[in-house]
FILO-967073 format. One line per 8 residues: number of its first residue (from 1); their letters; for each residue y, x, z of C-alpha. Coordinates in Angstrom, 3 decimals. Example, Ala and Ser with C-alpha at 12.3 -4.5 7.8 and 13.67 -1.06 7.14 Angstrom:
2
1 = as = -4.500:12.300:7.800 | -1.060:13.670:7.140
//
This chain:
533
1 = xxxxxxxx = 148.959:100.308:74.552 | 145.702:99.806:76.315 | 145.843:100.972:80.245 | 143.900:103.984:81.968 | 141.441:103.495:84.735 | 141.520:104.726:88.412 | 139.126:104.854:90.873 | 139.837:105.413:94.832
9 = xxxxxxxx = 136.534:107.771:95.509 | 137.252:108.139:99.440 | 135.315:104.729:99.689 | 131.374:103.582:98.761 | 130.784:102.538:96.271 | 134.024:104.028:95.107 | 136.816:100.621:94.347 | 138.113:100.875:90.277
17 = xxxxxxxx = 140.396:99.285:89.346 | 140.408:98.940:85.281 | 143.359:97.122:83.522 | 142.798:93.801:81.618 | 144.514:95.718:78.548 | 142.159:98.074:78.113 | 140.199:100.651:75.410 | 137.778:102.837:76.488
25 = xxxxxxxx = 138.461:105.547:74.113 | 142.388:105.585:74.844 | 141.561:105.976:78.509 | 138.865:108.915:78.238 | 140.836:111.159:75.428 | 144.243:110.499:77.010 | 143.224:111.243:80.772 | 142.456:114.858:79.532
33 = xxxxxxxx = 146.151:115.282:78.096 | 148.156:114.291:80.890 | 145.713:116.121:83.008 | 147.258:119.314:80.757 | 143.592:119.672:79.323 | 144.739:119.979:75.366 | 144.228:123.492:75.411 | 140.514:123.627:77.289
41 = xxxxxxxx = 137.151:123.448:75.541 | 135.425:119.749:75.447 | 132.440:120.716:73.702 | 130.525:123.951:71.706 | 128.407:122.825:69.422 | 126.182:124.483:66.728 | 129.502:125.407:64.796 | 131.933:126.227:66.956
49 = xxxxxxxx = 134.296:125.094:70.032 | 136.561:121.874:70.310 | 139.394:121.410:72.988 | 140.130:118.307:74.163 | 143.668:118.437:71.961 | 141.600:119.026:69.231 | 139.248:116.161:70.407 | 141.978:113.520:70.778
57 = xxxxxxxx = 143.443:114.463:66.770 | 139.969:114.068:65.306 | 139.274:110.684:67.316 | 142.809:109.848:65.947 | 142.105:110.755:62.472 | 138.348:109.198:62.521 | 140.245:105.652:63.465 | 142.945:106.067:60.759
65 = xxxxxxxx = 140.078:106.813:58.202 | 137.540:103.850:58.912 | 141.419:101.280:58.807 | 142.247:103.029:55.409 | 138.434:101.983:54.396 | 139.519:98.497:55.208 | 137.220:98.365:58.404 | 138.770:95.286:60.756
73 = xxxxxxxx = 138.585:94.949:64.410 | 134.759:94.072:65.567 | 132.996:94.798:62.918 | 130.309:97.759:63.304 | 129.679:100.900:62.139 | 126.336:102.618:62.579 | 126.025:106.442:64.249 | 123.363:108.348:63.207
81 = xxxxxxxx = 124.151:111.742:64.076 | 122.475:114.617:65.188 | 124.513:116.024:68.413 | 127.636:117.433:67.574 | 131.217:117.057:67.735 | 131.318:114.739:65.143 | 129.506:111.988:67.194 | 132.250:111.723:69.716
89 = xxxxxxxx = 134.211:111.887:67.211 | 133.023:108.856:65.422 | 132.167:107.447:68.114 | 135.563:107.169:69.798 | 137.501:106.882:66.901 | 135.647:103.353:66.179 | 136.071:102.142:69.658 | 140.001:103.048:69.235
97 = xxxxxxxx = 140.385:101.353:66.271 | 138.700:98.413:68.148 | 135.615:98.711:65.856 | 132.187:98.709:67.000 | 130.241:101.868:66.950 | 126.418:101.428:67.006 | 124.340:104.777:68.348 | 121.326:104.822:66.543
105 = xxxxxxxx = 118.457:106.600:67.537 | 117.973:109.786:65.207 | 114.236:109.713:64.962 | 113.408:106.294:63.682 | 111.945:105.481:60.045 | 113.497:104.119:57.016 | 112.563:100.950:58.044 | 113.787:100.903:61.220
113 = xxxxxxxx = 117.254:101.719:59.614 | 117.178:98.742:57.359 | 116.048:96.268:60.183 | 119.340:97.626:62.321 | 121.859:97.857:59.166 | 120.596:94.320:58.289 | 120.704:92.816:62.057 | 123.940:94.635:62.921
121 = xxxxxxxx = 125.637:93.944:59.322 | 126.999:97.280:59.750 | 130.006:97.736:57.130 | 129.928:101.176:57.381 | 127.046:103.744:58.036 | 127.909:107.499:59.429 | 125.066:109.662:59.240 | 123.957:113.201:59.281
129 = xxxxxxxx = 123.470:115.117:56.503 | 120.052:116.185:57.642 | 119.006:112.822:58.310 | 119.772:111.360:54.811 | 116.340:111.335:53.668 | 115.713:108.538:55.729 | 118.216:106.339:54.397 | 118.079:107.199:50.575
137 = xxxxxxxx = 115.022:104.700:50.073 | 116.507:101.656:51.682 | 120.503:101.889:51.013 | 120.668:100.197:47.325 | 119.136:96.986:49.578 | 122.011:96.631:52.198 | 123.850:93.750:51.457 | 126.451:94.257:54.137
145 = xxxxxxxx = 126.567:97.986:54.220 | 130.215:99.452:52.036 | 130.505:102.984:52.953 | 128.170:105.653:53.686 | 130.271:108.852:55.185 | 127.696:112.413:55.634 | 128.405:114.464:58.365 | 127.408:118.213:57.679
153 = xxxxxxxx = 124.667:119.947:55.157 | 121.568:118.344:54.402 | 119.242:119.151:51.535 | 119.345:115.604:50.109 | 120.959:114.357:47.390 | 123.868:112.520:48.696 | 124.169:108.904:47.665 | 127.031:107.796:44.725
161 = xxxxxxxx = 130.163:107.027:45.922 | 129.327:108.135:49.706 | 132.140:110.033:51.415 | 132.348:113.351:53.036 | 133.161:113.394:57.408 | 135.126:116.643:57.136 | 137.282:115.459:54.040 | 137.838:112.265:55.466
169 = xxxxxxxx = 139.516:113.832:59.036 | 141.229:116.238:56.671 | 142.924:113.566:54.835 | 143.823:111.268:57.945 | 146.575:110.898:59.954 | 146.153:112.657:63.589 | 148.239:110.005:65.086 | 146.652:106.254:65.951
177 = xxxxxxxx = 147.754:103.189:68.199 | 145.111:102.229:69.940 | 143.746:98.857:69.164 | 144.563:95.902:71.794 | 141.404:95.662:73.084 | 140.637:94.291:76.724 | 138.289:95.721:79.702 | 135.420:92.470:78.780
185 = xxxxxxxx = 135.691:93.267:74.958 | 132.418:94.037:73.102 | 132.880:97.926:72.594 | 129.732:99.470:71.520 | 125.689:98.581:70.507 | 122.588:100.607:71.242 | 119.444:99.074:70.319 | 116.958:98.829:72.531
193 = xxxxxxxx = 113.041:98.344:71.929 | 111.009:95.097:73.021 | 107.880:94.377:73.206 | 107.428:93.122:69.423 | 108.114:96.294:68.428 | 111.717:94.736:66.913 | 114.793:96.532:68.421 | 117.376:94.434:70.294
201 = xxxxxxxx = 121.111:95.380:69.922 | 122.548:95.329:73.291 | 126.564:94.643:73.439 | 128.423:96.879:76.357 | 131.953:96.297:77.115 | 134.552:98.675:77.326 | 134.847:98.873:81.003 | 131.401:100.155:81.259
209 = xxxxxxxx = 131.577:103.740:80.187 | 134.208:105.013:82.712 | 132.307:103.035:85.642 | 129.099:104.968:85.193 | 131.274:107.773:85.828 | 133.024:106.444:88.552 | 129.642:105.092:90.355 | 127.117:107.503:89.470
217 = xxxxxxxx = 128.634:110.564:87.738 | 131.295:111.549:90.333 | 129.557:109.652:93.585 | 125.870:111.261:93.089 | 125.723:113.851:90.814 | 129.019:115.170:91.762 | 130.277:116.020:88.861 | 133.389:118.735:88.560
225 = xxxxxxxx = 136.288:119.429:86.183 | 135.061:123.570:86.476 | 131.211:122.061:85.513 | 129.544:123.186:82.255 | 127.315:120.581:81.228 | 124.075:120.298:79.097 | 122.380:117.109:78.221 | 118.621:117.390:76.170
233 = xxxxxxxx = 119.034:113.953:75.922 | 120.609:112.865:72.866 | 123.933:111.339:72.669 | 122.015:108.305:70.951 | 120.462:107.553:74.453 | 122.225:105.624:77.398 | 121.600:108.276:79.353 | 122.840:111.182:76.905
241 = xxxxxxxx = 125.720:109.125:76.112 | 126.461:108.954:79.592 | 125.847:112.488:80.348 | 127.207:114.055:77.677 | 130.484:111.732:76.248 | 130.955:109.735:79.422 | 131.351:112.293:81.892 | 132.764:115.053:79.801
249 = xxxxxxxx = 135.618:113.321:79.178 | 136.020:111.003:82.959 | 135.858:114.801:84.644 | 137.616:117.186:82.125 | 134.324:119.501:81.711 | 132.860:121.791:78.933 | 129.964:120.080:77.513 | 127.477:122.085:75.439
257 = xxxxxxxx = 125.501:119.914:72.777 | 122.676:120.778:70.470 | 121.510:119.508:66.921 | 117.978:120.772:67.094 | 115.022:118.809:69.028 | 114.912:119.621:72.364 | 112.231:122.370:72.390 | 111.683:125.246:76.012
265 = xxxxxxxx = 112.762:127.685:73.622 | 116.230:125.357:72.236 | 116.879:124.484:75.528 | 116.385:128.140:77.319 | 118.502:129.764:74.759 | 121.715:127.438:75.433 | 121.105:127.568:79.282 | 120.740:131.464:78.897
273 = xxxxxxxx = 123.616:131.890:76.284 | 126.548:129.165:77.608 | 125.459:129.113:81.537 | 125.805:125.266:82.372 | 125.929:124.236:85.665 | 124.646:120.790:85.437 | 121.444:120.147:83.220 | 120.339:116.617:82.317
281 = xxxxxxxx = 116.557:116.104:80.967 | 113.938:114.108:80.932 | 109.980:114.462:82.321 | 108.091:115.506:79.658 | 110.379:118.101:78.936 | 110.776:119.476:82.686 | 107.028:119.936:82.025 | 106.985:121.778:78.544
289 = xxxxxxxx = 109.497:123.721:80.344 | 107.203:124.773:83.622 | 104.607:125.639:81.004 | 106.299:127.895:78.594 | 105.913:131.628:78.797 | 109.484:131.846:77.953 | 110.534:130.533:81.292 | 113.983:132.152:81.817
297 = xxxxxxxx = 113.897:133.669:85.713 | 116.056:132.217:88.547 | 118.840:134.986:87.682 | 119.662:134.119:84.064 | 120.556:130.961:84.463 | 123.956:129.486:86.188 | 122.334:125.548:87.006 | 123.109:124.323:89.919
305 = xxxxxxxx = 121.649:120.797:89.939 | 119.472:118.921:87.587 | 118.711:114.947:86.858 | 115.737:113.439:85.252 | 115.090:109.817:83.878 | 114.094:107.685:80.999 | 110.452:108.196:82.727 | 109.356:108.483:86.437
313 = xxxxxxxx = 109.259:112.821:87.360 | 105.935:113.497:88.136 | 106.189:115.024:91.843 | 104.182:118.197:91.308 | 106.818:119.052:88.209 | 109.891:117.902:90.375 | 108.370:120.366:93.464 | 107.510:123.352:90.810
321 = xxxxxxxx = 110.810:123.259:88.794 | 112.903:123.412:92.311 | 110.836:126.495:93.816 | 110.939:128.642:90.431 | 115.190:127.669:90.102 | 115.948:126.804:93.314 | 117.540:123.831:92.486 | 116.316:120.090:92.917
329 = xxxxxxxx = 115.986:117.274:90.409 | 117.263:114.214:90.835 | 114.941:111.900:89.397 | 116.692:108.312:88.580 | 115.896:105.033:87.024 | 118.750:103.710:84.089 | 118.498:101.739:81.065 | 119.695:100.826:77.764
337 = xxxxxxxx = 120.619:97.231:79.467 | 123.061:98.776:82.356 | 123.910:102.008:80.403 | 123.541:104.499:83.026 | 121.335:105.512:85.869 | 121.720:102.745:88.922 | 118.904:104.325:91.057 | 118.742:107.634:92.446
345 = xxxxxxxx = 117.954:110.739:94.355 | 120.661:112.485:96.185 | 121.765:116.166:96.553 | 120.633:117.430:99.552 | 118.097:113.818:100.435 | 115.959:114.288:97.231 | 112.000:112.894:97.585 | 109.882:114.098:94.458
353 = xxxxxxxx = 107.460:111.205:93.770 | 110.174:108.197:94.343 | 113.161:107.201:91.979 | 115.470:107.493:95.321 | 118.231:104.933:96.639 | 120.677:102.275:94.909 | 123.908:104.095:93.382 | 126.559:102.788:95.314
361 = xxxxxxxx = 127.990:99.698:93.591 | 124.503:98.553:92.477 | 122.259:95.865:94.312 | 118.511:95.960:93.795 | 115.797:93.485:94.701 | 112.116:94.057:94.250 | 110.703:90.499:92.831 | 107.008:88.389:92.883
369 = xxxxxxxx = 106.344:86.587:89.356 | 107.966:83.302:90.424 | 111.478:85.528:91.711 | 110.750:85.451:95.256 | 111.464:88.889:97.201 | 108.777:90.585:98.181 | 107.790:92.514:101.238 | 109.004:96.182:101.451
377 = xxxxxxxx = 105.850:98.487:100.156 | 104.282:95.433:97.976 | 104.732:95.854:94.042 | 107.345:93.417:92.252 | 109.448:93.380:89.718 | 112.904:95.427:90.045 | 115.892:93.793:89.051 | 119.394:94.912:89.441
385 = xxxxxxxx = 122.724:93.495:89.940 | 125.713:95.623:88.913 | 128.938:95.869:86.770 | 127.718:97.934:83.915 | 124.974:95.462:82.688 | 125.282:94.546:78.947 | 127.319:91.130:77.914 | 123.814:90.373:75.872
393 = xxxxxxxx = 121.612:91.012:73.114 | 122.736:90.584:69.717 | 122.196:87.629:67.605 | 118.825:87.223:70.128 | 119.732:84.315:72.782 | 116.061:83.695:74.183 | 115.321:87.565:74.914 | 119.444:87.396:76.754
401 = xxxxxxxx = 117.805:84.298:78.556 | 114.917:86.202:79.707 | 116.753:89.312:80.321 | 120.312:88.728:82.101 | 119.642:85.838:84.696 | 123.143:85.237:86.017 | 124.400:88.149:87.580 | 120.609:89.923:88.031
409 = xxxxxxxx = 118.951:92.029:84.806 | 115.229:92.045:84.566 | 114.427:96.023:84.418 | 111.104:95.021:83.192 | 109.563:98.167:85.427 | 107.391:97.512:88.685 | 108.424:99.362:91.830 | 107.713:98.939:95.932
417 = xxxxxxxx = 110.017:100.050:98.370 | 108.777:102.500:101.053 | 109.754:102.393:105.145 | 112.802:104.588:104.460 | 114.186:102.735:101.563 | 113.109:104.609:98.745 | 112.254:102.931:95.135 | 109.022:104.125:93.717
425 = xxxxxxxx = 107.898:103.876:90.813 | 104.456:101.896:89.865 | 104.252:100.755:86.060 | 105.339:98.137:84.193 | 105.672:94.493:83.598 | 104.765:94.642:79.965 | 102.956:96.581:77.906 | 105.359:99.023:76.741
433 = xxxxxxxx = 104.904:102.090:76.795 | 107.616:105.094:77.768 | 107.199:108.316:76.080 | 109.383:111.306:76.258 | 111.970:108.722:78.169 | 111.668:106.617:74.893 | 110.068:103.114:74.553 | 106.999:102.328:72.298
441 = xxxxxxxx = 105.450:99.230:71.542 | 101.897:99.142:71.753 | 101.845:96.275:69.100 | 103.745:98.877:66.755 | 101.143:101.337:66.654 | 98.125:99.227:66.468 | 99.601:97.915:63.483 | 100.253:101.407:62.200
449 = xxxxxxxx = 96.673:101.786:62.502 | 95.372:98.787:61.111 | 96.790:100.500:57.635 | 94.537:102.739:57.245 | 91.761:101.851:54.775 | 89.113:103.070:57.757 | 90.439:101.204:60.486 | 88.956:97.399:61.620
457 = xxxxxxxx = 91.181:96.761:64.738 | 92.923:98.867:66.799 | 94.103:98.893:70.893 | 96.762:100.969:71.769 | 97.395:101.811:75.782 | 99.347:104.381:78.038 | 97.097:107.137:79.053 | 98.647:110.188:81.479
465 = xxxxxxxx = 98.434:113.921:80.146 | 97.437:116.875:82.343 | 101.216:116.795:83.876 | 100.742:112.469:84.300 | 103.061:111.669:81.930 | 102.425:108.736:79.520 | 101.329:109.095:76.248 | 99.936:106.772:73.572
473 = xxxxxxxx = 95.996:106.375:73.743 | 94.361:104.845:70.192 | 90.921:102.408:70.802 | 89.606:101.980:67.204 | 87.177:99.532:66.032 | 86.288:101.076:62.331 | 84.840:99.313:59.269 | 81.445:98.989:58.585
481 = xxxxxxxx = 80.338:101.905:56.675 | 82.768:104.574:58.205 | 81.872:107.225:60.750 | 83.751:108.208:63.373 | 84.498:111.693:63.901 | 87.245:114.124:65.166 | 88.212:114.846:61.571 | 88.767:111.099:60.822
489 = xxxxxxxx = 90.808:110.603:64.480 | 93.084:113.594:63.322 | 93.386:111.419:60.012 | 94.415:108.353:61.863 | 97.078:110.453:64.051 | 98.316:111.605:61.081 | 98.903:108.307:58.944 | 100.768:106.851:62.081
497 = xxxxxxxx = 103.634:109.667:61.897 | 103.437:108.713:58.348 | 104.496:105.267:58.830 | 106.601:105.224:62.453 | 108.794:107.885:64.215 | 106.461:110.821:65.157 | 107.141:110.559:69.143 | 104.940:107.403:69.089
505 = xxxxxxxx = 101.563:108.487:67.715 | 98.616:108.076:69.484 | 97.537:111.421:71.555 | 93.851:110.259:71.750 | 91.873:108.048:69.619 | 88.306:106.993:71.058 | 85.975:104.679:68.897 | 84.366:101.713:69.868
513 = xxxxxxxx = 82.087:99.522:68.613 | 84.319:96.310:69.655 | 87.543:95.805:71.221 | 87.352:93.565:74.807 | 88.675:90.254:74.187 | 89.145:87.215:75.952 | 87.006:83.656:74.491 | 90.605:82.688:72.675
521 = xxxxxxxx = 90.397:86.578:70.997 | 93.140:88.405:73.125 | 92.279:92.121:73.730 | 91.696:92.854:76.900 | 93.718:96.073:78.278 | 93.134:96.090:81.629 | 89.705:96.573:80.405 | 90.570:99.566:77.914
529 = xxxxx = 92.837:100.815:80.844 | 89.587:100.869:83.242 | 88.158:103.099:80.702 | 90.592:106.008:80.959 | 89.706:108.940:82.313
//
C-alpha cells in the first residue's frame, strides 16, 4: 500500500520526506483515521455535514465505482462540480484508484467543454446537475467520452444512459486498495489558459498536494487542526483546491464549502452562520465585500486571518479590510503551473501593496528578456524554482519548452524587488488579462466581438475599476453604416456572455474610428493602453 508523508516543521523550509510508493489520496484520507479523526466533521456543505470516516468510505466507494465502469489506471476523468462534498469525493476517489481526475473550471462554455473532453480524452465525465446544460449540446460528439455520472438536481434533462453520483456510492463497496502509484506519478490535470485563448492541461504529480501544505499551508498561514476554514475560491482553482481539499485534509480541519457564486451576501452568511477562522479570497471580491451595505461588524464574525491571490490586492482594500476586521490579508502570488501560492505575506510582517517574501522551500529570481538577473527595484520577469511545479503541459511540448526551463517556471507576471526584499507586483509579460483571479485572453474576446453583425475589428485591453482591479476594456472599430451608441455597446457586452463565460466580457466598450496598427497590421496596445483613463 502506498506510504504516508511526514514533514519535520522545526526547520525552514520545513524537510518532507515523501515515500517513493506513494498516492496522494491514501495519504490525506488515512492521516485523519489514525489521527482518531473518523468521527469529526471534514466539510458542511449546502446539504449537510461529512466526517472524515464518512469521507474516507465515499472516496472508497467513488474508486470501486469508476473500476466497476472499467476505468484503468491513467486514464482521466473530468470534474465539473459545483463545491460540495462530492468533489472531494470524486476527486480522491480517482486519484486512489490511480486514475486521473481533471478539475474543470465550472463557468466555461459548451465549447470550452468539448475542446477539454477532446484534448484530455476523458473516459468519463462527472458533472453537476446544475451545470448540465452546458454539456447537453456537445456530448453526442465525444468520441472518447463513455460515462457521464450527475451529481445532485439540475433542471435539465439528463442525458440517456448517464448515471446517478448518489446511486453509484450507494451501490459500491466502502472498502478500496489503493492503487500502486509512486510520489513522480501524473496524479491530477487543471487546465490552464494561454494566450491563444486555448487551455493547456497541466500534469501535477502526486507529491505535490501534501507539499503545498507542508511549505505554505502549515509554515505561513499557520494552519490548525481546531481551524474552520472557508475558501470563495472554487475547488476548480489551484488555489481553492489547495485551500479547501489540500489543507483540510494535511491539518484535520472543518472546511465549509459553498455551491453558489461567491456573492458579499453568500459569503457573509457562511462567515456569520459557521464562524471560520481562516478565510481564503480573492481581490475583487475583498472589494465587493468593503462596498456592500451588508458588511457584517467586527463582532459577528470568528476570522482570524485572511489570504488573497489569483490577482495583486490593491493596497487601499488590503489597509480597509484589516481596520474594519482587525485582521490582515495576506496577499500572495500562486499559479496553476506550481499549484499553490510560492510568494507571500506573513502574519505579523504583512506590507499591503507588495506580494511579500519567497515561501520557504521556493527560490525566486526576477529576469531581463534575454534571462539575465536584474537589479533589485528594476522590472523583470519572475520565475520560480520549487518542488510543486507541474511535470508539463499536456499533449503541448513547445508551450512545456517555453514554460518549464530546467528546474525554473516562467510565471509569465512582471515584478521588482524593493530594498527590504519584498516582490511587487507590476503587470505582465503578455497580454493576458486576470480577472476575478481568473485568466482571459484578450484574443478571445476580440473574437467574441468580431461576431456581431455591427462590429469591424475589435481591441480588447486591461483597464482598472474604481478599486484598480483589472477588468476587460472593448476598442471597437464598427461597420460602415452603424452608429455607435450606449445602447449598441450594451448590445455588444451582451453577445460576448452569449458566446464565452460571463466573467470575461468587456466592462467598457469605446468606439473608434480605426484601431492603431503597426505598417505589417499589428494593433498597437500600448497605444490603446495610453488611452485609458
Amino acid at each position: 500500500m502506498p506510504g504516508l508523508s511526514r514533514a519535520d516543521f522545526g526547520t525552514s523550509p520545513p524537510r518532507i520526506d515523501i515515500p517513493r510508493d506513494y498516492n496522494a489520496a491514501h495519504d490525506l484520507i488515512e492521516r485523519n483515521l489514525a489521527a482518531g479523526r473518523a468521527g469529526k466533521v471534514a466539510y458542511i456543505d449546502d446539504r449537510g455535514r461529512t466526517t472524515f470516516g464518512e469521507l474516507a468510505a465515499r472516496v472508497n466507494r467513488f474508486a470501486n465505482a469508476l473500476v466497476e465502469l472499467g476505468m484503468r489506471p491513467e486514464e482521466r476523468v473530468l470534474v465539473c462540480l459545483l463545491d460540495s462534498v462530492d468533489f472531494p469525493t470524486a476527486f480522491l476517489g480517482s486519484i486512489k484508484a490511480g486514475i486521473v481526475p481533471i478539475a474543470a473550471n465550472t463557468l466555461l462554455t459548451p465549447t470550452d467543454y468539448a475542446y477539454m473532453l477532446d484534448d484530455s480524452r476523458a473516459r468519463t465525465l462527472v458533472v453537476s446537475g446544475a451545470l448540465l446544460p452546458s454539456f447537453l449540446p456537445i456530448l453526442a460528439g465525444m468520441k472518447h467520452l463513455k460515462h457521464v455520472i450527475v451529481s445532485g438536481d439540475g433542471q435539465a434533462a439528463r442525458p440517456p444512459h448517464s448515471l446517478d453520483f448518489d446511486a453509484l456510492l450507494k451501490n459500491a463497496d466502502d472498502g478500496f486498495e489503493a492503487a500502486p502509484t509512486t510520489r513522480d506519478d501524473v496524479c491530477f490535470w487543471l487546465y490552464s489558459s494561454g494566450s491563444t485563448g486555448a487551455p493547456k492541461g497541466t500534469m501535477h504529480i502526486h507529491s505535490s498536494l501534501v507539499t503545498t501544505a507542508y511549505l505554505h499551508g502549515g509554515p505561513v498561514v499557520g494552519v490548525r487542526e481546531d481551524d474552520v476554514l472557508f475558501s470563495a475560491a472554487k475547488l476548480f482553482f489551484a488555489y481553492g483546491l489547495g485551500n479547501a481539499l489540500t489543507y483540510t485534509l494535511a491539518f484535520g480541519t472543518t472546511t465549509i464549502l459553498m455551491a453558489e457564486r461567491p456573492t458579499p451576501e453568500a459569503v457573509f452568511k457562511r462567515l456569520k452562520e459557521h464562524q471560520p477562522t481562516i478565510f481564503y479570497g480573492v481581490p475583487t471580491l475583498f472589494a465587493m465585500m468593503m462596498a456592500s451595505a451588508a458588511l457584517p461588524k467586527r463582532e459577528e464574525v470568528a476570522i482570524r486571518l485572511c489570504t488573497s491571490a489569483g490577482e495583486a490586492l490593491p493596497e487601499h482594500v488590503g489597509k480597509r479590510f484589516s481596520a474594519h476586521f482587525g485582521v490582515d490579508i495576506l496577499d500572495g502570488l500562486g499559479s496553476t503551473e506550481m499549484l499553490h501560492v510560492y510568494l507571500s505575506n506573513r502574519p505579523g510582517d504583512v506590507r499591503y501593496g507588495s506580494s511579500g517574501r519567497p515561501v520557504p522551500g521556493y527560490r525566486l529570481r526576477v529576469v531581463d528578456d534575454e534571462g539575465a538577473p536584474v537589479a533589485d527595484g528594476e522590472v523583470g520577469e519572475l520565475q520560480v524554482n520549487g518542488p510543486t511545479s507541474a511535470q508539463g503541459y499536456w499533449n503541448n511540448r513547445e508551450k512545456s519548452h517555453a514554460t518549464f526551463q530546467g528546474p525554473w517556471t516562467r510565471s509569465g507576471d512582471k515584478y521588482r524587488v524593493d530594498t527590504d526584499g519584498r516582490y511587487v507586483y507590476s503587470g505582465r509579460t503578455d497580454d493576458m488579462l486576470k480577472v476575478g483571479g481568473i485568466y482571459v485572453s484578450p484574443i478571445e474576446v476580440e473574437s467574441a466581438l468580431v461576431t456581431h453583425e455591427a462590429v469591424l475589428e475589435a481591441a480588447v485591453v486591461g483597464r482598472e475599476d474604481a478599486d484598480k482591479l483589472v477588468k476587460p476594456m472593448a476598442y471597437v472599430v464598427l461597420k460602415s453604416g452603424r452608429t455607435p451608441s450606449e445602447t449598441l455597446a450594451g448590445e455588444l457586452r451582451e453577445h460576448v456572455k452569449l458566446h464565452l463565460a460571463p466573467y470575461k466580457f468587456p466592462r467598457w466598450v469605446e468606439f473608434l474610428d480605426e484601431l492603431p496598427k503597426t505598417a505589417t497590421g499589428k494593433i498597437q496596445r500600448f497605444k490603446l493602453r495610453a488611452r485609458l483613463p
